[in-house]
C-alpha positions as CSV (number, residue, x, y, z in Angstrom):
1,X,92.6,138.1,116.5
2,X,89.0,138.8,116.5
3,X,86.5,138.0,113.8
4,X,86.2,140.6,110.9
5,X,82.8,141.8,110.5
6,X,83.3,144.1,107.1
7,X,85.7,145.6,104.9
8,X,85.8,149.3,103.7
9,X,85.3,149.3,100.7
10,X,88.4,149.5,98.1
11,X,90.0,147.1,100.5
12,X,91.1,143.5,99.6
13,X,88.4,141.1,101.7
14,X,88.9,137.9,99.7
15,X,91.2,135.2,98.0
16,X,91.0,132.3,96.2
17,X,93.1,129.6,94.6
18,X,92.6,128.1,91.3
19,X,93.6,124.4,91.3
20,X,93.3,121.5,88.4
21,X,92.9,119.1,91.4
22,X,90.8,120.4,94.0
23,X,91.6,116.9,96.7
24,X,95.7,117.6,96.4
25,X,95.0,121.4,97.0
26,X,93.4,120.5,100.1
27,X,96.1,118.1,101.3
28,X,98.8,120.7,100.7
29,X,97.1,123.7,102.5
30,X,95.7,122.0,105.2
31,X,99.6,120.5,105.9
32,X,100.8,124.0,105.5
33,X,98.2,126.2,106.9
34,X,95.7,123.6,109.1
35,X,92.7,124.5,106.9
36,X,89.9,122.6,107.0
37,X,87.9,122.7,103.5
38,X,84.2,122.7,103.4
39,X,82.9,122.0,99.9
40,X,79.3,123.0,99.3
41,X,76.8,120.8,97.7
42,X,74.7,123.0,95.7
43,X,75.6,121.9,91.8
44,X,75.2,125.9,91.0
45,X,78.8,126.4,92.6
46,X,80.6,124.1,90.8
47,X,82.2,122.3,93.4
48,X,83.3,125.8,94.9
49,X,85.1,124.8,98.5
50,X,86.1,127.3,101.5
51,X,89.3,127.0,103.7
52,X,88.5,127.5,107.0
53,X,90.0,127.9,110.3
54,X,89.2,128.0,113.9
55,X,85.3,127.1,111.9
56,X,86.0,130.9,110.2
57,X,85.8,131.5,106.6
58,X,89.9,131.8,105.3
59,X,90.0,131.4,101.8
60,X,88.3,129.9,98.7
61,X,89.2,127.0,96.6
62,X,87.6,126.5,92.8
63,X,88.1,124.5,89.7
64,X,89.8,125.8,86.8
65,X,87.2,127.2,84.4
66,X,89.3,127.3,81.0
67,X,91.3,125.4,79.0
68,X,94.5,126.6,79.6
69,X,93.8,128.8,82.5
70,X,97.1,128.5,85.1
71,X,96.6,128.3,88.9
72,X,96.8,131.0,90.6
73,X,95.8,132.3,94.0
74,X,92.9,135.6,93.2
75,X,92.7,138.8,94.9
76,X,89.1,140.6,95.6
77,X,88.5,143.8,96.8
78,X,85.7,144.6,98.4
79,X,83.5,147.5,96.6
80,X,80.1,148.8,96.9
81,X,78.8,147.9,93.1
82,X,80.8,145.5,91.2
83,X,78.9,146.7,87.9
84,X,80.3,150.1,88.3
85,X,83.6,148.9,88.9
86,X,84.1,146.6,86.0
87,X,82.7,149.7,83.7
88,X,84.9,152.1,85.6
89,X,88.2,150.0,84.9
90,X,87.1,149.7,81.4
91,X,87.0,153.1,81.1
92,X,90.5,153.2,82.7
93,X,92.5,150.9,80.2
94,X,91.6,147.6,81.6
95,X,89.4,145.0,80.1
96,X,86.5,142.7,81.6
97,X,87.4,138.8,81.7
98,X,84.2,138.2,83.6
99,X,81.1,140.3,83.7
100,X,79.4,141.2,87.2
101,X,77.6,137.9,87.9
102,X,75.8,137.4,91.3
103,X,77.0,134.4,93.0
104,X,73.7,133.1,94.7
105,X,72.4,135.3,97.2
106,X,75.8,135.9,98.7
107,X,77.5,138.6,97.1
108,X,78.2,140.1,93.1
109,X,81.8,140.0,91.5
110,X,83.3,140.7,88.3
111,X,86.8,140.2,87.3
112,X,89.4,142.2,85.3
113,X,92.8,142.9,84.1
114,X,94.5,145.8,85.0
115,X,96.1,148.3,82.0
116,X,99.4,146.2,82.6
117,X,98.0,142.3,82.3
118,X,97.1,141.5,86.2
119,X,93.9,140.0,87.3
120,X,92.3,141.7,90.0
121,X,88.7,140.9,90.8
122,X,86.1,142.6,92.8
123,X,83.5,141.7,95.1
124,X,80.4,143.1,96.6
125,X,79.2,141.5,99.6
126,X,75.6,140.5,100.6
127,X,75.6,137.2,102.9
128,X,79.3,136.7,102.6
129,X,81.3,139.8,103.3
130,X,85.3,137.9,102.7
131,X,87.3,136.6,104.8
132,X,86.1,136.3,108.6
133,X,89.8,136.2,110.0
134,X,92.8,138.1,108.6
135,X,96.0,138.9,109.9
136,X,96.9,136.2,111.7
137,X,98.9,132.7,111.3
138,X,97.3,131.1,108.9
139,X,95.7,133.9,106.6
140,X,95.9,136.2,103.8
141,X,97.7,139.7,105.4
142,X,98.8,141.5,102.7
143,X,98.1,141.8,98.4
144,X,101.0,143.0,96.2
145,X,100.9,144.0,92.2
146,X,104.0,142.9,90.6
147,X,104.0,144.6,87.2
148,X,106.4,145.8,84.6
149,X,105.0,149.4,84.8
150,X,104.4,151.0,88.0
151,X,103.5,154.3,86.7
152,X,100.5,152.7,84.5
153,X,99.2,151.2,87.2
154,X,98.8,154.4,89.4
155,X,96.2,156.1,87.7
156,X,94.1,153.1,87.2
157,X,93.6,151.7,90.4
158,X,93.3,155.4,91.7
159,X,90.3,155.3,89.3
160,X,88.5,152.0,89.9
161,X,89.0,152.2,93.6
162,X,90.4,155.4,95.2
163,X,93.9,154.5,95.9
164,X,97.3,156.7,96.0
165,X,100.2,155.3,95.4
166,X,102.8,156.3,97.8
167,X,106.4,154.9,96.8
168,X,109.7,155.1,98.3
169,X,113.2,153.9,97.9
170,X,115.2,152.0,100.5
171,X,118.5,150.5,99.6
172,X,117.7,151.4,95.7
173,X,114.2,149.4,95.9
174,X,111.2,151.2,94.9
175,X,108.1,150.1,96.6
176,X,104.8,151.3,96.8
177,X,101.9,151.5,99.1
178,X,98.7,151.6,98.0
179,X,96.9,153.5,100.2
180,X,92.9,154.7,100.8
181,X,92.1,157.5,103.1
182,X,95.5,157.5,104.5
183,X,95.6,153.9,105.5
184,X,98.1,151.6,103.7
185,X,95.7,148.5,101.5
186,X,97.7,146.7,99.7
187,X,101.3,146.8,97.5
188,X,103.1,147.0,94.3
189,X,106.8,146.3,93.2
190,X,108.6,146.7,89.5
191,X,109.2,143.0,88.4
192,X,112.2,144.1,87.0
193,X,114.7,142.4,85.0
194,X,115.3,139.3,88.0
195,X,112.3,138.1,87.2
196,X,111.9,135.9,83.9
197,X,110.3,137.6,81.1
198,X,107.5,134.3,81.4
199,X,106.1,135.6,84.3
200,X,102.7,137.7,84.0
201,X,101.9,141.1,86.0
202,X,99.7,139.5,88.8
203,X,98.9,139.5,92.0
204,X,100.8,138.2,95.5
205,X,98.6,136.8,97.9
206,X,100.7,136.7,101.5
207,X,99.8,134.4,104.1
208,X,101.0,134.9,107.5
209,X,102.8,132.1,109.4
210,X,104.5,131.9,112.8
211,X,108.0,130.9,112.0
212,X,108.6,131.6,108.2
213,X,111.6,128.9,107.6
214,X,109.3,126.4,109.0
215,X,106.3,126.9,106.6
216,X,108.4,126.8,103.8
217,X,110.3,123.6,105.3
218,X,106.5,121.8,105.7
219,X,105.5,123.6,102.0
220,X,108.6,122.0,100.2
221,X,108.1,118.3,102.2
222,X,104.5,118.5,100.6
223,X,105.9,119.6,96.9
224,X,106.1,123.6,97.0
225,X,108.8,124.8,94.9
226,X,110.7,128.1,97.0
227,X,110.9,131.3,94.0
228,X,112.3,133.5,96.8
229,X,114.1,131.8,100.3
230,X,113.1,133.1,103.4
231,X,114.8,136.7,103.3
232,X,114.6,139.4,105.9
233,X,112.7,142.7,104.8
234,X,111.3,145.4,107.1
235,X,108.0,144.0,107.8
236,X,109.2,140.5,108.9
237,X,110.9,137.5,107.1
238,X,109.0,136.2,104.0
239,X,109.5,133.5,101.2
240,X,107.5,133.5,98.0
241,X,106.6,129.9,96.9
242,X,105.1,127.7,94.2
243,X,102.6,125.4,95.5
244,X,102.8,121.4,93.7
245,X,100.6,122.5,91.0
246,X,102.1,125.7,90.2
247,X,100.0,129.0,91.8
248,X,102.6,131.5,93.6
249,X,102.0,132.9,97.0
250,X,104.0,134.1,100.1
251,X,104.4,133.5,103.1
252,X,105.4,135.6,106.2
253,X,106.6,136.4,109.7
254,X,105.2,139.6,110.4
255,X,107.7,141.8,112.6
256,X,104.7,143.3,114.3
């Protein structure tokens, strides 16, 4: 697919994964996904690393910041003024984890938790606009909010970035699309009562693969734990997995 040049605002353009071991999350993506990582050497980003493919930006990998912080894959969405939205989603029942901070010259992001617990965070893009390919093999292609309370989360991400939530029920499933001028962003499901009571609100990163029984074959050679097998669902077969240290993502063979 061709290169992205920008993202609309309100629409997710970035993810990252936060590891405790930086060298074993590059062994285990680059099996399952053929990234390359590129680690920059300026001490200001903290040993900050980008995924790439084909030589085009894919994903971020960082350190874990905080004693006890888990690893987890991170969604951003794009926005025009990251100030504004970390003060509109406190206004809306969230709270701020992390302040609008620029990152060098290449873009401003802030981090917060939704009224239900998950961490969303936001980015507003100078040099470095997200991700340069999406939708393809090998790349984020879709962002889902599992939560406990659907209904909360509606009026708060209407707020902060202009989306409708649109659900519908198939085979007694509720599922709902987020959706910004009449074009389908991102996701949301109920946890519901399957999933242990351990498990946070947060947000699925899916990554879309060729032949989903295969990735998750490579994934659990190269210690990924499988939450959900491979299951068939309108938009293609997916598998939600653990990677060896822990952070949850999914994987999937889109239909079209």
């Amino acid at each position: 697919m061709p290169e992205v040049k920008e993202y609309a605002p309100g629409t997710p353009s970035w993810v990252d994964l936060g590891s405790p071991d930086l060298e074993a999350s590059k062994r285990f993506y680059r099996a399952l996904f053929g990234w390359n990582a590129e680690t920059g050497d300026d001490p200001a980003t903290g040993g900050y690393t980008v995924f790439t493919l084909r030589g085009k930006n894919a994903a971020g990998l960082a350190p874990l910041m905080a004693p006890g912080q888990p690893p987890a894959w991170t969604t951003y969405v794009s926005v025009d003024d990251a100030d504004t939205a970390a003060k509109t989603a406190l206004a809306a029942g969230g709270s701020v984890l992390a302040e609008p901070v620029d990152v060098l010259d290449i873009g401003r992001m802030a981090v917060f938790a939704d009224p239900t617990g998950a961490v969303v965070s936001v980015w507003q893009p100078r040099a470095h606009i997200g991700a340069d390919l999406a939708n393809e093999p090998g790349t984020f292609c879709w962002n889902e909010l599992a939560t406990r309370d659907t209904e909360a989360a509606k009026p708060f991400y209407r707020a902060v970035f202009g989306w409708e939530g649109e659900t519908n029920v198939d085979a007694g499933m509720a599922y709902t699309e987020w959706k910004l001028d009449g074009r389908s962003v991102a996701g949301m499901m109920d946890m519901g009562a399957q999933v242990p009571a351990d498990v946070p609100p947060h947000w699925l990163v899916y990554f879309a693969v060729d032949d989903c029984d295969a990735s998750v074959d490579t994934a659990q050679a190269n210690g990924a734990g499988v939450f959900v097998p491979p299951s068939d669902v309108p938009p293609g077969r997916f598998s939600v997995l653990t990677d060896p240290h822990g952070a949850v993502f999914a994987v999937i063979r889109m239909t079209t």
